[in-house]
C-alpha positions, 0 to 999 in steps of 0.5 A: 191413943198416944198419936191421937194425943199427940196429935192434939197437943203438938201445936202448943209446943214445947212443955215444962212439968212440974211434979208433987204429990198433989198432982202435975203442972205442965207450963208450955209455949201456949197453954198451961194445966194442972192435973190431979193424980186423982186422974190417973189409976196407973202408970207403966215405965219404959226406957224412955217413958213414963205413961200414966193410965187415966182412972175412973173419973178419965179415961185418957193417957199422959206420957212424960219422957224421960228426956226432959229429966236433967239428971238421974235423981229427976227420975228418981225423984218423979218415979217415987212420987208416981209410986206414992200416987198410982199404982205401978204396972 
């Protein structure tokens, strides 16, 4: 499912993600969107990763690598509002 994703939106190039607790903005090369945390039901944390898990209303996938943080406290800062958000599998 994260190739069959990534595959549709590697053509609009690099993103920006912006995170509160109402949801996410992502602002790219060629498009932008805003998504609800209401979308996602869970999310699971790699080394490298976070990946939210869609809920009832989607059933899709958002990774957001951990890569784009400029420092620790960005990690930090977003684990805790996914923690507030979803629920942590």
């Amino acid at each position: 499912m994260a190739r069959r994703m990534f595959s549709i939106v590697e053509p609009y190039g690099q993103y920006r993600m912006v995170a509160d607790d109402h949801g996410a903005v992502s602002t790219g090369e060629r498009v932008s969107f805003t998504v609800d945390w209401t979308v996602f039901r869970e999310y699971l944390e790699t080394p490298r990763l976070f990946v939210l898990l869609g809920g009832d209303r989607a059933a899709g996938v958002a990774v957001l690598p951990k890569r784009g943080a400029q420092d620790r406290g960005d990690i930090d800062r977003l684990r805790a509002i996914l923690d507030r958000n979803l629920k942590r599998l």
